[in-house]
C-alpha positions in Angstrom: -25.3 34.0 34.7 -26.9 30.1 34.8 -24.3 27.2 35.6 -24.0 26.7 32.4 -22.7 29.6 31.6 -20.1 30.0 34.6 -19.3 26.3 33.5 -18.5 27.5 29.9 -16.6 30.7 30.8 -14.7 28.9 33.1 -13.6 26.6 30.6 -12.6 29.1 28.1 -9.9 30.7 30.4 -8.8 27.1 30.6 -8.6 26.6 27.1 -7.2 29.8 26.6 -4.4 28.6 28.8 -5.0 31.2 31.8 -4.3 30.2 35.3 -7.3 30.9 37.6 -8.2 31.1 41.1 -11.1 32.0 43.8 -11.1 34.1 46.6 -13.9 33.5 49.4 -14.7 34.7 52.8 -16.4 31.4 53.7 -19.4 33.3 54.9 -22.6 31.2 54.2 -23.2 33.3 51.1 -20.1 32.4 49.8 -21.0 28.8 50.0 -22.8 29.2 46.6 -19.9 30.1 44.5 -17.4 27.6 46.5 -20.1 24.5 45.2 -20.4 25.7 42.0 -16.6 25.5 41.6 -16.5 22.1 43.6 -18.8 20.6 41.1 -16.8 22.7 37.5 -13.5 22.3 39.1 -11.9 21.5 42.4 -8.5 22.0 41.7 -8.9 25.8 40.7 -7.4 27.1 44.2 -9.3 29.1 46.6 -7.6 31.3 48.6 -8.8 32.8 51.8 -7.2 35.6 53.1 -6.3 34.6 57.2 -6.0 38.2 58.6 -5.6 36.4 62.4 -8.3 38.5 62.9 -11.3 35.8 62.3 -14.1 34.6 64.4 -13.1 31.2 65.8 -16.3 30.0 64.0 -15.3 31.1 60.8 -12.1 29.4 60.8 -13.8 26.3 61.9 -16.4 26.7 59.0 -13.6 27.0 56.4 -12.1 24.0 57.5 -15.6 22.0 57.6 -16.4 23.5 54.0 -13.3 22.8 52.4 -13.4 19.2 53.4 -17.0 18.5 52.5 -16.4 20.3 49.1 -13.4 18.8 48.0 -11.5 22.4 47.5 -8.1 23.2 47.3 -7.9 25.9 50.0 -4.9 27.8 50.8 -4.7 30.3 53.6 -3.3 33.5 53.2 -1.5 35.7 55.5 -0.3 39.2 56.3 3.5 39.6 55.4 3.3 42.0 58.8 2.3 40.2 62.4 -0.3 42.2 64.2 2.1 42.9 67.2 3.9 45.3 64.5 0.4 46.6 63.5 0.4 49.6 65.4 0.2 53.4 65.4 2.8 55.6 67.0 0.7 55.5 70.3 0.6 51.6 70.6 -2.8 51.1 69.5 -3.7 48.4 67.2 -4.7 49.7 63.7 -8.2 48.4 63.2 -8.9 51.1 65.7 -7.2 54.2 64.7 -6.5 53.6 60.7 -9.1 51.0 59.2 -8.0 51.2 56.2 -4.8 51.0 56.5 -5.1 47.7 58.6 -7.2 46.3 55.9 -4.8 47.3 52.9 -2.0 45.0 55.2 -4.0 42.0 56.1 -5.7 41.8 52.6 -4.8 44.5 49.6 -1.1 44.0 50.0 -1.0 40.1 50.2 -3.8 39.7 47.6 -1.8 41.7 45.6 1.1 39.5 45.9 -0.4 36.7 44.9 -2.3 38.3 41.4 1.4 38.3 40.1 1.0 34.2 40.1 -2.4 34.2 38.1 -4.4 35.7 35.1 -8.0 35.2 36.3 -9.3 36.2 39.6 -12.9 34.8 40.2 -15.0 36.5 43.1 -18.5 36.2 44.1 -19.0 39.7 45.2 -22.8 40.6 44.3 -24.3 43.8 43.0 -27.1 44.5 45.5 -24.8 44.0 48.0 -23.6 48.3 48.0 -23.0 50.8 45.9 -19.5 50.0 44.7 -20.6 46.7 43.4 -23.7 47.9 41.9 -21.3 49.8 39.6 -18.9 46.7 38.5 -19.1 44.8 35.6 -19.2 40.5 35.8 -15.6 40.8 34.4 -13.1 44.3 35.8 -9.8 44.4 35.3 -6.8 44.1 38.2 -3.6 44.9 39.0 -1.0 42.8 37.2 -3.1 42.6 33.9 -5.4 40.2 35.7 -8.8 39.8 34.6 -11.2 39.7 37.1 -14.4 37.4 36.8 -17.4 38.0 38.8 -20.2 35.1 38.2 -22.8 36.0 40.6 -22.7 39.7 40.2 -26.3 39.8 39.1 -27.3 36.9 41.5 -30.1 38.5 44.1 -30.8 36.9 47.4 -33.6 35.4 46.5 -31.7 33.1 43.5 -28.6 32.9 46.5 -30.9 31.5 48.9 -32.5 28.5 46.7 -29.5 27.6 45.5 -28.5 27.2 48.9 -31.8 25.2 49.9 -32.1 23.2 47.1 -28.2 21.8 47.5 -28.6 22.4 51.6 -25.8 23.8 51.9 -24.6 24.8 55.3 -25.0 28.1 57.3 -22.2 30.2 58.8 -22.8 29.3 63.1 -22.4 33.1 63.3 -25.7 34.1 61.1 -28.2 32.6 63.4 -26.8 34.9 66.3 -27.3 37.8 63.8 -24.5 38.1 62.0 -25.1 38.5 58.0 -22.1 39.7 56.6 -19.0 38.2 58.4 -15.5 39.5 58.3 -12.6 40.3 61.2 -13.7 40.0 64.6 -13.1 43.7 66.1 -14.9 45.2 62.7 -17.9 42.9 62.4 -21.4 43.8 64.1 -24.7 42.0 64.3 -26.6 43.7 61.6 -30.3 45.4 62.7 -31.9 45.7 59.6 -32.1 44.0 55.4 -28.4 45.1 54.4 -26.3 42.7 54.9 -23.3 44.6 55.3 -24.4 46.7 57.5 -22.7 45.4 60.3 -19.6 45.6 58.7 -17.6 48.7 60.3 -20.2 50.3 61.9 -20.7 53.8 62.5 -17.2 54.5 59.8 -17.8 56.2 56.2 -16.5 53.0 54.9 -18.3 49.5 53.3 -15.3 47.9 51.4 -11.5 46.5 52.9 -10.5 47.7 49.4 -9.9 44.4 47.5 -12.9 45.6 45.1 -11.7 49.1 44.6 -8.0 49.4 44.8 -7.5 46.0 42.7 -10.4 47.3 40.6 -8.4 49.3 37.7 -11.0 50.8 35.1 -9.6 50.8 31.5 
C-alpha cells in the first residue's frame, strides 16, 4: 500500500467511527510506520509495550522519537513485576519458559488493552518470517478487533528509501549489529541477511506471540 492509501484507510475507520491505535517496537524499521502516522494523524495513540526488559538505548530512542514526531506514546507494562517472574527453582523465565515470559510482558497486557479499541494497526512485514508471509494486510484479533497491517507487502528496499529520503533516524543499537531489536537477555547481534535472526537464538521460536495468539483466523 502507497500513503495514499494507508491515508484513506485510515480515514475510513475514522469515519466509520472506530477507535484505533499503533503498536511499535521503536526499532529503526519501525520508524517508517511511526512517520507515516505522525504526518495522517498524531493523536491515534501508539503504545509500546515496556517489558522492563529493554536496552537502555531503546528506551532512550522511544523517548527521542516520540518527541521529534509529535506521537502520543503510552508505555505499557506487565500487570506481573519480574521479581515474581520466576520458575519453581528461582530462575527468571526468559531462561527456562520463553514463551511463557513473553505471553506476561506482552500477550497478556496487549490483550488488555484490545478491549479499549476496534483497530489495531501494526507494521509487522511479510519478508520478515514465515508467520508473516502467511498474514493478510487486515487479520482479525481477539475482542472482535480488526487488525490492520499497512506495510505488510513493504520490502526493505521500499523501507529503506523511505527512511533516506525523510532521514529518519537509526536505532544506536543497529550500527553495533543489532537488526531486529527486542528484550535485552533475548536479543543477539544478527550474522547474516535475516533480520530476526538474532532474536532468540538457538530456540525453535521467531515470534513473542502478539502475531499468532492475537491472530484469530475466521
Amino acid at each position: 500500500m502507497d500513503i495514499k492509501e494507508i491515508r484513506d484507510k485510515i480515514n475510513e475507520y475514522k469515519s466509520n467511527g472506530k477507535k484505533i491505535f499503533v503498536s511499535s517496537s521503536f526499532q529503526s524499521y519501525s520508524l517508517v510506520l511511526l512517520h507515516i502516522i505522525s504526518r495522517i494523524d498524531s493523536e491515534i495513540p501508539v503504545y509500546f509495550i515496556n517489558t522492563g526488559f529493554h536496552f537502555p538505548e531503546t528506551i532512550v530512542f522511544k523517548n527521542k522519537i516520540s518527541k521529534l514526531f509529535g506521537l502520543k506514546v503510552i508505555d505499557l507494562n506487565p500487570v506481573i513485576t519480574k521479581n515474581y517472574q520466576i520458575d519453581i527453582n528461582g530462575n527468571l523465565l526468559y531462561t527456562s519458559d520463553p514463551d511463557y515470559c513473553c505471553y506476561l510482558n506482552k500477550v497478556y497486557p496487549m490483550e488488555q488493552i484490545l478491549m479499549n479499541y476496534d483497530v489495531w494497526i501494526s507494521g509487522l512485514r511479510a519478508e520478515q518470517n514465515q508467520n508473516r508471509k502467511n498474514l493478510n494486510i487486515e487479520e482479525h484479533s481477539t475482542h472482535n478487533v480488526l487488525r490492520y497491517h499497512p506495510l505488510l507487502f513493504w520490502n526493505s528496499e521500499k523501507i529503506n528509501k523511505y527512511i533516506n529520503e525523510y532521514k529518519l533516524s537509526m536505532h544506536p543499537l543497529e550500527e553495533k549489529g543489532f537488526k531486529s531489536i527486542g528484550c535485552e537477555p533475548c536479543t543477539r547481534k544478527a550474522n547474516n541477511s535475516n533480520e530476526r535472526e538474532g532474536r532468540w537464538f538457538g530456540l525453535k521460536k521467531n515470534e513473542c506471540g502478539l502475531h499468532t495468539e492475537l491472530i484469530v483466523k475466521k
